[in-house]
PyMOL Python script that loads the backbone (N, CA, C, O; Angstrom):
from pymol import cmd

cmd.read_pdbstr("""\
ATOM      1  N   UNK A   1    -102.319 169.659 -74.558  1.00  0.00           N
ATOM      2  CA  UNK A   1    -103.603 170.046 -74.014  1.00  0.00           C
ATOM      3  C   UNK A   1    -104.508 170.421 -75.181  1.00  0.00           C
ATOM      4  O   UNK A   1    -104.197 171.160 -76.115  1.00  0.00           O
ATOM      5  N   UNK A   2    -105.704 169.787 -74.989  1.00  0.00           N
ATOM      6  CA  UNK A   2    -106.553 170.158 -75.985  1.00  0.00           C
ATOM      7  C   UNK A   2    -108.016 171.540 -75.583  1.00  0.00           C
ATOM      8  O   UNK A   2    -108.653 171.391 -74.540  1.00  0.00           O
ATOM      9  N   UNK A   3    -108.290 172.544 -76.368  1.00  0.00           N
ATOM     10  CA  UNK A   3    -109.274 173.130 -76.122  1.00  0.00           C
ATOM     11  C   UNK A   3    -110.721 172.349 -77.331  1.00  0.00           C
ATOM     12  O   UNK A   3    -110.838 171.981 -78.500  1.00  0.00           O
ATOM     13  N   UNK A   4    -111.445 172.443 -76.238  1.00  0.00           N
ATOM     14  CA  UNK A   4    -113.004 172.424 -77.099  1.00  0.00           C
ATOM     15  C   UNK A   4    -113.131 170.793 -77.081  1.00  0.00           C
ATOM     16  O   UNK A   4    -112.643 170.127 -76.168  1.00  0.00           O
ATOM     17  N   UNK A   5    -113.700 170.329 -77.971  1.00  0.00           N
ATOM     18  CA  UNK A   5    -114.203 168.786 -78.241  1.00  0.00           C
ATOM     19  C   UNK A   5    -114.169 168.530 -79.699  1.00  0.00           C
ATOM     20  O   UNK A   5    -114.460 169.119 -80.740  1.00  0.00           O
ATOM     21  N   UNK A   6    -113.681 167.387 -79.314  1.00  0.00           N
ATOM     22  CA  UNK A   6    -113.496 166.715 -80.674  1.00  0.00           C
ATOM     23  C   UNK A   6    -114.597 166.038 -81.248  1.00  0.00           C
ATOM     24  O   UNK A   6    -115.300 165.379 -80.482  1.00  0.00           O
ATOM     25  N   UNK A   7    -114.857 166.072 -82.349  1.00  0.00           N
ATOM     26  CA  UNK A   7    -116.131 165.597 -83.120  1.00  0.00           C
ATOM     27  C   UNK A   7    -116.066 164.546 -83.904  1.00  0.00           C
ATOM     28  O   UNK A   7    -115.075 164.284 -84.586  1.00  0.00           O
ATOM     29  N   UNK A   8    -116.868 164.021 -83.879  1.00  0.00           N
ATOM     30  CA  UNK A   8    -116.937 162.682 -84.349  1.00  0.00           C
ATOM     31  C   UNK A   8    -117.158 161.555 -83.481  1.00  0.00           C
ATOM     32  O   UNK A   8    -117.613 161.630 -82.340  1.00  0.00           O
ATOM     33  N   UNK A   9    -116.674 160.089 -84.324  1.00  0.00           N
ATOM     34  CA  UNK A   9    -116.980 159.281 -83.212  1.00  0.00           C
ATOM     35  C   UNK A   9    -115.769 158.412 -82.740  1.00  0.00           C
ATOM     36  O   UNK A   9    -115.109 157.790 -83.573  1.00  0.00           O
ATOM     37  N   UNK A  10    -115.452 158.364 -81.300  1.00  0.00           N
ATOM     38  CA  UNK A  10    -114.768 157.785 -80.826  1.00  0.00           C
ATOM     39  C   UNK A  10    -114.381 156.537 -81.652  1.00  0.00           C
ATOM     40  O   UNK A  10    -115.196 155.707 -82.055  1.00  0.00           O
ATOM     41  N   UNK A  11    -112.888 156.494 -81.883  1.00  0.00           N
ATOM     42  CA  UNK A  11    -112.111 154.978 -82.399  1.00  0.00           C
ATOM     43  C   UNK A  11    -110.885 154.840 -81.791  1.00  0.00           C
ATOM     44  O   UNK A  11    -110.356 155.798 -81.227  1.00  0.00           O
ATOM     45  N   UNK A  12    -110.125 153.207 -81.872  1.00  0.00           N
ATOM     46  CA  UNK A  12    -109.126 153.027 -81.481  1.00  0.00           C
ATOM     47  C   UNK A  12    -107.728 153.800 -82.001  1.00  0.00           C
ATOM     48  O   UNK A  12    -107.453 153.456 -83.151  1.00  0.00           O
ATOM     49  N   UNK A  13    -107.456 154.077 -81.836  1.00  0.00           N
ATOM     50  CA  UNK A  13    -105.295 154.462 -82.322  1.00  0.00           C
ATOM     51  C   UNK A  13    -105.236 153.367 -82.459  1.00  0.00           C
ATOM     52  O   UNK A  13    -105.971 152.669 -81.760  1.00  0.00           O
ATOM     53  N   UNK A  14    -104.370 152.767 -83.382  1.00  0.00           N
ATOM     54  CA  UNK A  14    -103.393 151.536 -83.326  1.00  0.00           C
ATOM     55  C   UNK A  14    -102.020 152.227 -84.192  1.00  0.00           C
ATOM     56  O   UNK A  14    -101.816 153.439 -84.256  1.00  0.00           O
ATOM     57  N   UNK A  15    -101.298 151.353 -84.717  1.00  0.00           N
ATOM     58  CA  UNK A  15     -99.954 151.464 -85.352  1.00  0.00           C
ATOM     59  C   UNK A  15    -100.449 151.901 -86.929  1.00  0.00           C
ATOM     60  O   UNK A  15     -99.723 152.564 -87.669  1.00  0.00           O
ATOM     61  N   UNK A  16    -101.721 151.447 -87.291  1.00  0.00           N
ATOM     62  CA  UNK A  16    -101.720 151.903 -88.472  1.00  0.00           C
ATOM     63  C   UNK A  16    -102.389 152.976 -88.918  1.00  0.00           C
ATOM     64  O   UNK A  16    -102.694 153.272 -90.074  1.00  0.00           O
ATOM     65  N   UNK A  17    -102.621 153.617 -87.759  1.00  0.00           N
ATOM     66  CA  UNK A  17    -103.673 155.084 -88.128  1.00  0.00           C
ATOM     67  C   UNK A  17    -102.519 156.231 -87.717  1.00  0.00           C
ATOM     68  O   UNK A  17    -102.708 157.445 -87.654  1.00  0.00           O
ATOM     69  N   UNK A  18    -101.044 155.374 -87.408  1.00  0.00           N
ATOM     70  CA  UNK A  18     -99.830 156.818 -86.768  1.00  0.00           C
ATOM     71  C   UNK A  18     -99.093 156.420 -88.703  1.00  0.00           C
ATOM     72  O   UNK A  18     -99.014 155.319 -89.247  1.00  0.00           O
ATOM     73  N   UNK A  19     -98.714 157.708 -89.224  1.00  0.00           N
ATOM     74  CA  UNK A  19     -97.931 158.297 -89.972  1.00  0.00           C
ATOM     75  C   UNK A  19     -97.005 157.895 -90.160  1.00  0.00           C
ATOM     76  O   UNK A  19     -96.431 158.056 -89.083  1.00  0.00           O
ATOM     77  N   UNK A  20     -95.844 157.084 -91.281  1.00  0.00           N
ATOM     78  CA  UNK A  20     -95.124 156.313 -91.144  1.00  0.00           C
ATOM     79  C   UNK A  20     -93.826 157.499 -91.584  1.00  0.00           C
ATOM     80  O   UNK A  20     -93.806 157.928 -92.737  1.00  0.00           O
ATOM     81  N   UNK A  21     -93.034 157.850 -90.812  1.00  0.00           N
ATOM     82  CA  UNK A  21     -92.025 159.603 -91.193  1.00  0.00           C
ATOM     83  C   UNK A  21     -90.672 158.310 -91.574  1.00  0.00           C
ATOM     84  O   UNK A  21     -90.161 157.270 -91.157  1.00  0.00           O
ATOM     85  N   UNK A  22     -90.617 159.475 -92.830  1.00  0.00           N
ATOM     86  CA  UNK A  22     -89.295 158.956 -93.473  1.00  0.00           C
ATOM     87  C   UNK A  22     -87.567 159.223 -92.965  1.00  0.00           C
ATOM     88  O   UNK A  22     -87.256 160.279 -92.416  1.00  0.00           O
ATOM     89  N   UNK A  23     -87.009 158.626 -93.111  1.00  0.00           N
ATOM     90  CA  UNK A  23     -85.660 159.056 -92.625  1.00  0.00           C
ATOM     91  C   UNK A  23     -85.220 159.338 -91.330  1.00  0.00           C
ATOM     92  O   UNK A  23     -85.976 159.883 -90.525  1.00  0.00           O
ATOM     93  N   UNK A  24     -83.987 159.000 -91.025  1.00  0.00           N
ATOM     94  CA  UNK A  24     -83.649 158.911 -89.496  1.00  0.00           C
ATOM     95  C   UNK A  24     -84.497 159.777 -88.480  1.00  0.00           C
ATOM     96  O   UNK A  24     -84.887 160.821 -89.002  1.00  0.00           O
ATOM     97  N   UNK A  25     -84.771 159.660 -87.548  1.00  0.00           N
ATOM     98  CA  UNK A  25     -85.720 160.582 -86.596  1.00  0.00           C
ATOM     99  C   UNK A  25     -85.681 160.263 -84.895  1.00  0.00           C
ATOM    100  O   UNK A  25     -86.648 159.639 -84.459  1.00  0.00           O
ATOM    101  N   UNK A  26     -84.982 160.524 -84.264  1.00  0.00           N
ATOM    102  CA  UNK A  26     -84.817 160.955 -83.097  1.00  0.00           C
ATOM    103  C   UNK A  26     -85.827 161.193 -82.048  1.00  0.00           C
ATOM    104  O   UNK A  26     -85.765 162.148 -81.274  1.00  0.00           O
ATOM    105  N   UNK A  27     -86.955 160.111 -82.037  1.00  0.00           N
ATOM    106  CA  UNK A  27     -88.125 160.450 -80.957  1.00  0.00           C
ATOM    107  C   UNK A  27     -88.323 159.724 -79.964  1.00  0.00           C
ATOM    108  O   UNK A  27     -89.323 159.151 -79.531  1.00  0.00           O
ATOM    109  N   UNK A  28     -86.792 159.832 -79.488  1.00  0.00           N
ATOM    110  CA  UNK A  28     -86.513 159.482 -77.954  1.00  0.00           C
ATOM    111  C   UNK A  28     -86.469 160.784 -77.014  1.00  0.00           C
ATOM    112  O   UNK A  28     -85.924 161.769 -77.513  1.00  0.00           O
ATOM    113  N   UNK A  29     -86.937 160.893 -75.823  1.00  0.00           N
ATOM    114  CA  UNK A  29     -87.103 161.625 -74.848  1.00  0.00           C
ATOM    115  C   UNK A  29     -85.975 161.738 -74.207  1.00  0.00           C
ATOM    116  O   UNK A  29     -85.810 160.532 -74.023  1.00  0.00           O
ATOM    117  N   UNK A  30     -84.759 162.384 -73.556  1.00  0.00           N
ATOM    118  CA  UNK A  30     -83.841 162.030 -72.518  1.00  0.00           C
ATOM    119  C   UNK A  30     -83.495 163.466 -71.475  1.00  0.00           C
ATOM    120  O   UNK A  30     -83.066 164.570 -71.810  1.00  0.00           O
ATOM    121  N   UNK A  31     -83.777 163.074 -70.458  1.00  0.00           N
ATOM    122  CA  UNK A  31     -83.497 164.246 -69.396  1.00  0.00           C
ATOM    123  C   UNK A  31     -82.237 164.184 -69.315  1.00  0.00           C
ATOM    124  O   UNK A  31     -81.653 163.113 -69.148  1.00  0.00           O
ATOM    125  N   UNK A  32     -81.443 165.695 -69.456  1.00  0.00           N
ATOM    126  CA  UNK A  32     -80.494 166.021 -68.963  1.00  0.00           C
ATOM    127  C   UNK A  32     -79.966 166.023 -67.799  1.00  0.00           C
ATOM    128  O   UNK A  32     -80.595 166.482 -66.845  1.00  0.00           O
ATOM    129  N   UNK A  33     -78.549 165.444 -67.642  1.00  0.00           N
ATOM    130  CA  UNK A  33     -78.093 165.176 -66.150  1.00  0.00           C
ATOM    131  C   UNK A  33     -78.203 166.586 -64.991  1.00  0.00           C
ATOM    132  O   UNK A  33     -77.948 167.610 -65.625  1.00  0.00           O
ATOM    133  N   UNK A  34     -78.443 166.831 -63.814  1.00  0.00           N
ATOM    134  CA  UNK A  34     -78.243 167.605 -62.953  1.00  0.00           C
ATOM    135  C   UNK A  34     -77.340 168.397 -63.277  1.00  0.00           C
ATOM    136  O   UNK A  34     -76.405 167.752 -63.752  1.00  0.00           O
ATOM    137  N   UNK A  35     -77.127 169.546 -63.262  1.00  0.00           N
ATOM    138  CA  UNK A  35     -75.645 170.298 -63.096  1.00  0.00           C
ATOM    139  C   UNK A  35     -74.923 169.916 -62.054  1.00  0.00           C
ATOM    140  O   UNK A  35     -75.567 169.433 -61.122  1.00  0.00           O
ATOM    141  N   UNK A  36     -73.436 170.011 -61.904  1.00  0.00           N
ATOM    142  CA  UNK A  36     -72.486 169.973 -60.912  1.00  0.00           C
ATOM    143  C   UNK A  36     -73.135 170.646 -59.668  1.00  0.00           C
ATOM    144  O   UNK A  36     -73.440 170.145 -58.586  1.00  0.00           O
ATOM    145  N   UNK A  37     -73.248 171.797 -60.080  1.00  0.00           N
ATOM    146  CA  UNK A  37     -73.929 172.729 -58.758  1.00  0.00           C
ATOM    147  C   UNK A  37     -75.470 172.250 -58.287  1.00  0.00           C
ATOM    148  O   UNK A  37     -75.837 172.823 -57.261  1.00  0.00           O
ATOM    149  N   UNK A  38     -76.133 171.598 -58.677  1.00  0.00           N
ATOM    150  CA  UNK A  38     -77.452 171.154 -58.266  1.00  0.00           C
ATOM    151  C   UNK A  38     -77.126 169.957 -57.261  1.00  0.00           C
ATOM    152  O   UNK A  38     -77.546 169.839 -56.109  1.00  0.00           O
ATOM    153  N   UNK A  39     -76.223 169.038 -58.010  1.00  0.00           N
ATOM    154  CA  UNK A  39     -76.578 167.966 -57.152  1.00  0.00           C
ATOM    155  C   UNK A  39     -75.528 168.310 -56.177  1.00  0.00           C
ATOM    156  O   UNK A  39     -75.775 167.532 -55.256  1.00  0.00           O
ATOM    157  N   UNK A  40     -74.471 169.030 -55.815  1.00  0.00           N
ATOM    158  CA  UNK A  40     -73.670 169.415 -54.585  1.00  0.00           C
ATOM    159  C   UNK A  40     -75.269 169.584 -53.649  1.00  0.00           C
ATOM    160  O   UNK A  40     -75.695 168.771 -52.830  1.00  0.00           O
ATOM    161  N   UNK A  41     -76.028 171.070 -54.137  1.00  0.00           N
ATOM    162  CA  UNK A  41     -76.855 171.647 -53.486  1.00  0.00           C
ATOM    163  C   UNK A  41     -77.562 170.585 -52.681  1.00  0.00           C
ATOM    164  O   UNK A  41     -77.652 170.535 -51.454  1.00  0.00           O
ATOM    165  N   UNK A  42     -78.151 169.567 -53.757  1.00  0.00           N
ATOM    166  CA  UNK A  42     -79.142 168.614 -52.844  1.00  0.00           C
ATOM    167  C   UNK A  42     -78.094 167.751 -51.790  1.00  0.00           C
ATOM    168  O   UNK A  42     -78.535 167.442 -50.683  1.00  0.00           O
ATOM    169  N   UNK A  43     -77.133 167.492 -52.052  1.00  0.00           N
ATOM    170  CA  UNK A  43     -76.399 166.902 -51.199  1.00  0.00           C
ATOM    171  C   UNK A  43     -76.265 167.681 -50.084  1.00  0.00           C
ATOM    172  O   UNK A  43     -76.343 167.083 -49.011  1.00  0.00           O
ATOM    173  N   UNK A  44     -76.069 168.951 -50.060  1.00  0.00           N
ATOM    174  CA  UNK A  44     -75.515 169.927 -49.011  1.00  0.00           C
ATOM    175  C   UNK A  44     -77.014 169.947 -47.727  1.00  0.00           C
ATOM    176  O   UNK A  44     -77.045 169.948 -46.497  1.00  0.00           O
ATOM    177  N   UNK A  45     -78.077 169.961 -48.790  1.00  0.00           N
ATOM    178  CA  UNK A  45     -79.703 169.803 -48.181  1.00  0.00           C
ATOM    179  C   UNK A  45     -79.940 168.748 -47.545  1.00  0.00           C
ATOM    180  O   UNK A  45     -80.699 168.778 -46.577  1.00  0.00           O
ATOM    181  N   UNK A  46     -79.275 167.474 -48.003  1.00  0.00           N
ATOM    182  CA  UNK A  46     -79.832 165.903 -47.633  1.00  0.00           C
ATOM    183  C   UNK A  46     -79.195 166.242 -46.198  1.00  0.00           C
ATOM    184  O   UNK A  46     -79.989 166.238 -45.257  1.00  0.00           O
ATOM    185  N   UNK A  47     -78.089 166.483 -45.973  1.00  0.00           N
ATOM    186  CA  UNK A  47     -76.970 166.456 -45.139  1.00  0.00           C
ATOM    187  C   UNK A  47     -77.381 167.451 -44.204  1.00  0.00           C
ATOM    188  O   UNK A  47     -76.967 166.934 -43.166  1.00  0.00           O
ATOM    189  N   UNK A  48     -77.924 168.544 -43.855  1.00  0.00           N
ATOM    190  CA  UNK A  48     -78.536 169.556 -42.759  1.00  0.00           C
ATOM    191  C   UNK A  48     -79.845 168.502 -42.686  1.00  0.00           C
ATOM    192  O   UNK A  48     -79.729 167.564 -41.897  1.00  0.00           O
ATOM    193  N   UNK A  49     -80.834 168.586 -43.312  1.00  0.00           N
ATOM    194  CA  UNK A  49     -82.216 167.687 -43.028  1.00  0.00           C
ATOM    195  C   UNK A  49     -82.135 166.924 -42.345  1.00  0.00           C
ATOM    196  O   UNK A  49     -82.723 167.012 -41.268  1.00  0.00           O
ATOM    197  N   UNK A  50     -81.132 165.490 -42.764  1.00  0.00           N
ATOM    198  CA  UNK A  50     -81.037 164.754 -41.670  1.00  0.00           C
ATOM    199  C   UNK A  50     -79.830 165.160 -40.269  1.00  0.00           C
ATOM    200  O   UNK A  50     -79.681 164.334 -39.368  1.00  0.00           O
ATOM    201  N   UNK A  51     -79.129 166.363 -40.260  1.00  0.00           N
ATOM    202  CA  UNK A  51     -78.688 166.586 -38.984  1.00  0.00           C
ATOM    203  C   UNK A  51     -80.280 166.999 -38.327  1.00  0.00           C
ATOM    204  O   UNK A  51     -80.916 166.395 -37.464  1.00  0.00           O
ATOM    205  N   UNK A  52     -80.483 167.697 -38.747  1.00  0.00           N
ATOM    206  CA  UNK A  52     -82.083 168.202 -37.764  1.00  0.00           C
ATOM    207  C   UNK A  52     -82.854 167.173 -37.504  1.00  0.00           C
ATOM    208  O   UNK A  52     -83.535 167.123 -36.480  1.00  0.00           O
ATOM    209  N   UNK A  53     -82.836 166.312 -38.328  1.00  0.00           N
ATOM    210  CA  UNK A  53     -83.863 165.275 -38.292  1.00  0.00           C
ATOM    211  C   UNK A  53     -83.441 164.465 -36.791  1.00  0.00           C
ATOM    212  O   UNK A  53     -84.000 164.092 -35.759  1.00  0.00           O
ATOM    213  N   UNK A  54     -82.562 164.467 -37.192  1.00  0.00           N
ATOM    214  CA  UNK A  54     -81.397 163.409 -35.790  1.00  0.00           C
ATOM    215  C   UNK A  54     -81.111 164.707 -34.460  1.00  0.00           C
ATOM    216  O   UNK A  54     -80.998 164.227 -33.332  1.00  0.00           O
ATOM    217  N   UNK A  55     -81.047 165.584 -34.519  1.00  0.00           N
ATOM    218  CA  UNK A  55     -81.443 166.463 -33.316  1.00  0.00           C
ATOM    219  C   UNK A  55     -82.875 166.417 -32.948  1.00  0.00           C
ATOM    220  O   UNK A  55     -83.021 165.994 -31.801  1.00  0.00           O
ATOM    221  N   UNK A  56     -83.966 166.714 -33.543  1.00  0.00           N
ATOM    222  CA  UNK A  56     -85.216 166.288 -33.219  1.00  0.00           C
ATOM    223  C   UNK A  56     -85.702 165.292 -32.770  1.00  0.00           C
ATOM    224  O   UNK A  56     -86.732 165.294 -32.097  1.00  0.00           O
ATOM    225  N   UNK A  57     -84.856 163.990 -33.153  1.00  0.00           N
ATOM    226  CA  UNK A  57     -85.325 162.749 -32.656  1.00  0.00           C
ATOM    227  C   UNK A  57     -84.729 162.436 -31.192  1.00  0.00           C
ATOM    228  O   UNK A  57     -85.254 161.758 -30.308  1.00  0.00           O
ATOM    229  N   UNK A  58     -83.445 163.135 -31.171  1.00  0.00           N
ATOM    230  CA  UNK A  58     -83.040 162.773 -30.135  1.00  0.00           C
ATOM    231  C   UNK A  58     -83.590 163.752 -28.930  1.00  0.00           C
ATOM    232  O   UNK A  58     -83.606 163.391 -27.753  1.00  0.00           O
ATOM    233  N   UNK A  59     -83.992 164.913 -29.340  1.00  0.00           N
ATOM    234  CA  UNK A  59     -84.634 166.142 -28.048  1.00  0.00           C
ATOM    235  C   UNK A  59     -85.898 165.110 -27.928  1.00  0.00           C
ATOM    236  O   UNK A  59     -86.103 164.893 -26.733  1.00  0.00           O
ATOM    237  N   UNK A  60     -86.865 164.362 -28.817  1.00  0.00           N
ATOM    238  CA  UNK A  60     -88.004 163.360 -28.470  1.00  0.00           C
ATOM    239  C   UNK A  60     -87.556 162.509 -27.721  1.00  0.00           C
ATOM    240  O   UNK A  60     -88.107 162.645 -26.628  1.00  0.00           O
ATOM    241  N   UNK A  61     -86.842 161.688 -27.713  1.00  0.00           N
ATOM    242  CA  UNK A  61     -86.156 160.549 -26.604  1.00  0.00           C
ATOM    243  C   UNK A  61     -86.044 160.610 -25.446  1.00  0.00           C
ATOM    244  O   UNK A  61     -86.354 159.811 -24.562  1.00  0.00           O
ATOM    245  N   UNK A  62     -85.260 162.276 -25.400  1.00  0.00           N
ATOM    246  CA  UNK A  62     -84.723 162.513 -24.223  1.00  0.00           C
ATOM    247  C   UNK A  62     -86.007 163.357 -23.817  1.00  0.00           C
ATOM    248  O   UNK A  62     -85.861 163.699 -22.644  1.00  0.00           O
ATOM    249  N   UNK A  63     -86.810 163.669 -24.163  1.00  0.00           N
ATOM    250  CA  UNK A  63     -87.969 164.256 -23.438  1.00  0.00           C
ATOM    251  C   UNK A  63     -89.162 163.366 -22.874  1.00  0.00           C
ATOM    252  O   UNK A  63     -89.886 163.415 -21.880  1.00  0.00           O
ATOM    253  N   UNK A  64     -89.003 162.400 -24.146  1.00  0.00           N
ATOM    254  CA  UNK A  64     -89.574 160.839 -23.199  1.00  0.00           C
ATOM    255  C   UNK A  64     -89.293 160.349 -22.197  1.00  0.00           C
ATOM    256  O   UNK A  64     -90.157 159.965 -21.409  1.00  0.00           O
ATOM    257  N   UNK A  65     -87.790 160.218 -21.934  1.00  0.00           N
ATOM    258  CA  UNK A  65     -87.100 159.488 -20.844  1.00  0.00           C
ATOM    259  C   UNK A  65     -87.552 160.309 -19.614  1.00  0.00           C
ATOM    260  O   UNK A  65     -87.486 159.845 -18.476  1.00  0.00           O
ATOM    261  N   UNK A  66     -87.919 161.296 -19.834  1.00  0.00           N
ATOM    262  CA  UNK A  66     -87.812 162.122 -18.210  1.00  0.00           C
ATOM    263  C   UNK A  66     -89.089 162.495 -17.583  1.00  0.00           C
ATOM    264  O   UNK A  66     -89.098 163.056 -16.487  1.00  0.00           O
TER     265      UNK A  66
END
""", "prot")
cmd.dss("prot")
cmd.show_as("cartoon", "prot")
cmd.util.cbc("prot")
cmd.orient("prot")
């Protein structure tokens, strides 16, 4: 995030206005996997949601039918 304004006059970025860094460098991004306990959790969540989901649909059906 930037504060204030930048001065000057608008130009392109390309490959030759980025900094050429010496020696091995690691500027890959990678998200860490879920914990054990997270993805149980969402599983445990998916699994009530759609029981309700499937009780709700079916109290709609059967309130249609009648």
């Amino acid at each position: 995030m930037t504060w204030g304004h930048i001065e000057g006059t608008p130009f392109k970025l390309d490959g030759s206005d980025t900094p050429i860094l010496a020696g091995p460098v690691d500027i890959g991004f990678k998200m860490p996997e879920p914990p054990k306990r997270e993805k149980l959790a969402l599983a445990l969540a998916d699994k009530v949601s759609e029981r309700y989901r499937d009780r709700k649909n079916k109290a709609l059906q059967d309130r249609s039918e009648t």
